[in-house]
N, C-alpha and C positions, 0 to 999 in steps of 0.2 A: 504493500500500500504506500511506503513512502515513498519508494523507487514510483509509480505513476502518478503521484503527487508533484513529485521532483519534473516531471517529463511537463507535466500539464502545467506549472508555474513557470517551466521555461517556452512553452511554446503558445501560451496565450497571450502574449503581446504582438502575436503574428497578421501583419496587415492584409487586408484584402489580398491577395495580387491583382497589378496591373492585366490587364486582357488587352494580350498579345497578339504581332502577326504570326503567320505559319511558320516555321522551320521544317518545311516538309519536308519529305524523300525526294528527290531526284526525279522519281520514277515512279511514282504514286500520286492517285490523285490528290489533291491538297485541301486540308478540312477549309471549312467557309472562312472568306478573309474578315479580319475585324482589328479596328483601332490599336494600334501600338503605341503608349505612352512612355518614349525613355527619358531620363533623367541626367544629369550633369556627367561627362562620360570619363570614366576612369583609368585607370591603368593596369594588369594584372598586379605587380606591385605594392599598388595600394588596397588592391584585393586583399590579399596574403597577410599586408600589415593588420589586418584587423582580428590576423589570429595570432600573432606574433605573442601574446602574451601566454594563451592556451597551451601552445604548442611549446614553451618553455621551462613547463609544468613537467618535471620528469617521469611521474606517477599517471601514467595516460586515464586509469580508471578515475583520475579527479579533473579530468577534461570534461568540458560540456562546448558544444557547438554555440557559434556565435549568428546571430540572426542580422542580417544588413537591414539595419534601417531607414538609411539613407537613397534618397533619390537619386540612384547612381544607375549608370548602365556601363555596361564593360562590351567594348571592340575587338575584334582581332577575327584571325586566321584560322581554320579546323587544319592539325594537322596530322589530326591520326582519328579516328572512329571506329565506330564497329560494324560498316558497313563495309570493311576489305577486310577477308580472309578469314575473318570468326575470333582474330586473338584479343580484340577488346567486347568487351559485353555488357549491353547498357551505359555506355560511356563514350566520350571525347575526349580530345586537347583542342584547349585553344592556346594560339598565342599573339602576343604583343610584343612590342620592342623591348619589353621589361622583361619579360620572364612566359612561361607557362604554366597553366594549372588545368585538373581535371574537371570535367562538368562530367555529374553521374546526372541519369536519367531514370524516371520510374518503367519505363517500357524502351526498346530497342530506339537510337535515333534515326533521323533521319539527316542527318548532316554527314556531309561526302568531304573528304582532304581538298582542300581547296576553297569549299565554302565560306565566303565572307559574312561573319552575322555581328550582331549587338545580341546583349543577352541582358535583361532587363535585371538586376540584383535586388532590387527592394523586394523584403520579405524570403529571400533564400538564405538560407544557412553556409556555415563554412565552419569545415569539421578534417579532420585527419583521418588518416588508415594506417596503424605503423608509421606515423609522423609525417604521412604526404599526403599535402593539402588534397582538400575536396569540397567543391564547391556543388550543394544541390537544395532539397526541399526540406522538408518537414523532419526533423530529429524522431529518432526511434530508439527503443531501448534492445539490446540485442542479450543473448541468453545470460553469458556472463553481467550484466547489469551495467555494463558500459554503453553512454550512448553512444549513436551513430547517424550520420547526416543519412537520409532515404534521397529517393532521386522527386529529380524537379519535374514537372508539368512543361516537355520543353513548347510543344504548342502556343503555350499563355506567356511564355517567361523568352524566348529568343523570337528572333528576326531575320532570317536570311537576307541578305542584300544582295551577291552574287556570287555565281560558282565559277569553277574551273581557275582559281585565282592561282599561282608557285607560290607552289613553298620552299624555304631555301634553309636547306637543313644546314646548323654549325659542323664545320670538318673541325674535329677535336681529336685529340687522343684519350683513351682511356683514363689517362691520368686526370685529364681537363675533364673527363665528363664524370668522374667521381666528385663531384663540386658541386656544392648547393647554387651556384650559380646557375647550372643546366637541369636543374632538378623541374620537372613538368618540359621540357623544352626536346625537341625536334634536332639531333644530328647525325650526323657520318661519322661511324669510327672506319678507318683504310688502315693495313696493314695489320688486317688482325686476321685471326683464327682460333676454330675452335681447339682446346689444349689434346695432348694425346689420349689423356683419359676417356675422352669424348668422342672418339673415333669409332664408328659402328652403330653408335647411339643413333634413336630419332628426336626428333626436337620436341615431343611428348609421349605421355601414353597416349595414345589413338585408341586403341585398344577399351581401356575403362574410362577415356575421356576424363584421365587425371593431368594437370597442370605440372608442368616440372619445370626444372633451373638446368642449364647449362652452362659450365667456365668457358669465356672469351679470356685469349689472352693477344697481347702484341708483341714485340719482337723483342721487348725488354723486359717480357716477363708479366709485367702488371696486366691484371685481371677482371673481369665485370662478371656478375653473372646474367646473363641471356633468360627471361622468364615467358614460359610460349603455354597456351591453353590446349589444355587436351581436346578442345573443341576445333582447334584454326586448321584453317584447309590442308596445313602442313606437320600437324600433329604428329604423323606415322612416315614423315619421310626420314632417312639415314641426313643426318648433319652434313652439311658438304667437308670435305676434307684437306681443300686447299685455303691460301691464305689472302683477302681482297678487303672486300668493305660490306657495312652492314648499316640500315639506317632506319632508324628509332627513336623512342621516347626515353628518356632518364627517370626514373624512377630511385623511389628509396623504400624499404621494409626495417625497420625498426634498425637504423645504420647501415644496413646492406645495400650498395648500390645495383639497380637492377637494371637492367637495357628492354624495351619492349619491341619486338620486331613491326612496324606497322602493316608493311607492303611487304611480302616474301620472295617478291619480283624483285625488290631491290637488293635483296644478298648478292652480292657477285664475290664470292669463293674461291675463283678455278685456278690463282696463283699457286707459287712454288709457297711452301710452307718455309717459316722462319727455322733458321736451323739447317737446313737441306745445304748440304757443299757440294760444291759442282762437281762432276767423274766423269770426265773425259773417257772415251774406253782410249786404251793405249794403240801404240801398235804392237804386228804380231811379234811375239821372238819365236825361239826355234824350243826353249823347256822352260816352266813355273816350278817352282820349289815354295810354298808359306808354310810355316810353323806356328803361327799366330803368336810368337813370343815376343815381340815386339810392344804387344797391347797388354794393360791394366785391366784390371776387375772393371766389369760396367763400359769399357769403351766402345764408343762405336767405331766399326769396323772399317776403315779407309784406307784402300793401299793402290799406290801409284798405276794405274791404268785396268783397274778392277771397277767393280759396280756394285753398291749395297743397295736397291732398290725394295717399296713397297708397293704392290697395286694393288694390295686391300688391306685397309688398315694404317696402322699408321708406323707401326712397328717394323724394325730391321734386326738383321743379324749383330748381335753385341759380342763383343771377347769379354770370356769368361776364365777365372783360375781357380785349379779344383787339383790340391797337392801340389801346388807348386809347378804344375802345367797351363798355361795359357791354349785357348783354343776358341773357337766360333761357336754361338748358341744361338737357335731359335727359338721364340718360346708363347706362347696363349694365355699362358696362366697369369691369372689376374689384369690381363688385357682388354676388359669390356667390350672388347672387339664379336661382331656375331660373324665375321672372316679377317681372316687374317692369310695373309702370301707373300712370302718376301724371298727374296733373288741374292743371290752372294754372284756374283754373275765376273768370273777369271778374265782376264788380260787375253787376248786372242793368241793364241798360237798357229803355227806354220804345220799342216797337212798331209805335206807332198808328201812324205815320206809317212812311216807305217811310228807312231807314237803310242807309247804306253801313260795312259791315267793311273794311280792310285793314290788315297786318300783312308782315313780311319772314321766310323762314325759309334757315336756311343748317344743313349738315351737316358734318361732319368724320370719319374713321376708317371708314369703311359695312361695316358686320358682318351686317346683316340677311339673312337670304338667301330665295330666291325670291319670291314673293311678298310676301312680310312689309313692311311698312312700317310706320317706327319712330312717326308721328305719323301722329291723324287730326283734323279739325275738329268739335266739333259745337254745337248748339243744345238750349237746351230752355229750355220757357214754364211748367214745371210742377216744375222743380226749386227747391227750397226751404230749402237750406243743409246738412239734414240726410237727403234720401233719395237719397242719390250712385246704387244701387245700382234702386233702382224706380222714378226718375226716366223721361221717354222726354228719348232723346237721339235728336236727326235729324242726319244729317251732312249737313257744306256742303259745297259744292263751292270750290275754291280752288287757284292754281298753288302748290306747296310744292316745295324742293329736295328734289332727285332725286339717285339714287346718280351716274349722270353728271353731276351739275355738281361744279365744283371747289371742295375744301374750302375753309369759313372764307369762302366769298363767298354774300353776301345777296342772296336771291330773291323781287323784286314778288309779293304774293298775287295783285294785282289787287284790281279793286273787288270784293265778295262782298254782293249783298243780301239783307238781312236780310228775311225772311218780314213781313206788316205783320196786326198783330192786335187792333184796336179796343181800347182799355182793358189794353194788357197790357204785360207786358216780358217780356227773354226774357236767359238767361246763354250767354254763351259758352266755348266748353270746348276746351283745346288739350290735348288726351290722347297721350302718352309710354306704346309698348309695345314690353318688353324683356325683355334676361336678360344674366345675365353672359355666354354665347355671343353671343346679338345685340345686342351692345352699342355701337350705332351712336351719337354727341353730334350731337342734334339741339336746331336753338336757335330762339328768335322773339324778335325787336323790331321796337320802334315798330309796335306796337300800338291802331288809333284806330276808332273808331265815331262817326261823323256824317250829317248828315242829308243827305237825297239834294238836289242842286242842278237 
């Protein structure tokens, strides 16, 4: 009884509202037009200062929404809705040269990115969610007994003036948009991508149409988390995997900075990922010899005219030391990845003549199951550093450890001859196929190609 005591003492000094023009849909008929009365017009800005004292209150359950009573109307830009792609819901952005803020609504809006409107504020509230402003209707009390701003009657309370306006998103870095400055506001983060963890992921559950968080990072490490509705058209697709630009709303949850994706069309992805060093493939020679003793615990694996490649996933070959041996390891485990492929792909060698391959492989942890095996061999005379994928790979034939041999102990390939091709050379490819499920560590050293005796 006090808690709707408390609700109705706060909300019975609430003015008529103004009777509005339409903020229709686009694409809808538009309800009957009627008188719009706006008021002296403001700044987002000075919107926001009218919570500034509220939202300083550490204790958010001693917050109560603040009611505008002043004959004000607020201008600006739509630059995000919930009329593209499903990841906002009952909601907008506006903005102004000051800042952004969110308008909730009591039903789905009807305002497109681009639309220019006024929005009438006498008599709407202005309330927080996890400390980021929210501009709407009528306060409500929610289970826990904290209020909460409800949404506005956008019909009665905005004005469309015109659509199809740009919008000109801030190019920021992550570090820039972790700032109450961009907080409600419209930018471009470039030179980002999603982290390795995230690789394989989709950008929600699609699934149970649960809401999830993805890590953004950029090239220096700093991080945002990416927040996408298990609703939005893009729910259930795999995260893109390379590194470009992404352009959204800045958001905050109780000090968490959060990125909103508006338009899904604007990800552009298909960069080389931060981190990726360039692998020339070499030229041929006549024998390969590697021991991987060269590399530390955890290194990634880079040697002069070789190739550590992934086309699924995001994960490569690492040198690993186990007894004081140094060697190559592929591995699933614990990689979120639902595929994983990665290529250790040798220095080209010379053909003409009849060459002998061999090489040792040993396993540890075997996840794979039936069929499946985690490594295969192959060749090819026609790949050429850059066509991984249209290349022809022939596989070899070679003994390789087996779920029955015992972990961590190295197993003879045997001799493996090389195909012989007048005038030619040919690379060799030790391909890793995986998932965080079959996520078996398979490993190769001492690695050699010689001529045949």
């Amino acid at each position: 009884m006090k808690k709707s005591g408390k609700l109705f003492g706060l909300i019975a000094v609430i003015a008529i509202l103004f009777v509005a023009g339409s903020c229709s849909d686009n694409n809808e008929t538009p309800p009957p037009e009627m008188e719009f009365v706006a008021g002296e017009t403001v700044t987002v800005q000075q919107v926001r200062a009218l919570y500034a004292d509220q939202l300083a209150i550490s204790d958010y359950t001693q917050r109560h929404p603040v009611e505008i009573e002043h004959n004000w109307a607020l201008r600006g830009i739509i630059t995000a809705s919930d009329k593209k792609d499903g990841n906002f819901y009952k909601e907008a952005y506006i903005e102004d040269a000051t800042g952004g803020l969110r308008l909730v609504f009591e039903a789905n809006s009807g305002l497109y990115i681009g639309d220019s409107v006024i929005v009438n504020l006498k008599g709407l509230w202005l309330g927080d969610y996890g400390n980021f402003w929210q501009l709407g209707g009528t306060p409500y009390f929610q289970e826990d007994g904290t209020i909460r701003v409800g949404g506005m009657n956008m019909d009665k309370q905005c004005l469309k003036l015109s659509i199809g306006n740009p919008t000109h998103p801030a190019s920021v870095t992550i570090t820039q948009a972790r700032n109450s400055a961009y907080l409600g506001r419209l930018v471009k983060l470039d030179g980002v991508q999603f982290t390795d963890a995230m690789m394989g992921l989709t950008w929600a559950d699609a699934v149970n149409m649960v809401t999830e968080n993805r890590t953004l990072q950029d090239c220096d490490d700093k991080t945002i988390i990416v927040r996408t509705s298990g609703y939005s058209s893009a729910a259930g697709e795999v995260l893109p995997a390379g590194n470009g630009s992404i352009t959204g709303i800045v958001t905050i949850f109780n000090g968490t900075y959060q990125f909103l994706v508006r338009d899904f069309d604007e990800v552009d992805m298909s960069g080389t990922r931060c981190g990726v060093v360039e692998q020339p493939l070499g030229t041929p020679v006549e024998t390969l010899s590697e021991d991987f003793e060269s590399f530390g615990d955890d290194d990634d694996i880079y040697i002069n005219g070789w190739q550590n490649l992934a086309s699924a996933g995001s994960r490569i070959w690492l040198a690993q030391v186990y007894s004081g041996n140094s060697y190559a390891q592929a591995t699933g485990y614990y990689s979120n990845l639902s595929s994983m492929v990665t290529w250790l792909i040798t220095r080209p060698v010379t053909i003409s003549t009849q060459k002998i391959l061999s090489f040792q492989t040993a396993k540890a942890y075997w996840e794979h199951t039936g069929t499946n095996f985690p490594m295969d061999l192959l060749i090819s005379t026609d790949y050429d550093g850059n066509n991984l994928a249209t290349a022809t790979w022939t596989p070899l034939d070679a003994v390789l450890a087996q779920k029955s041999d015992p972990d961590h102990t190295f197993i003879n390939s045997g001799d493996v001859n090389l195909p012989v091709a007048a005038g030619q050379s040919a690379v060799i490819a030790f391909r890793y196929t995986g998932s965080n499920t079959e996520s078996t560590s398979y490993r190769i050293d001492n690695i050699t190609v010689s001529a045949a005796k």
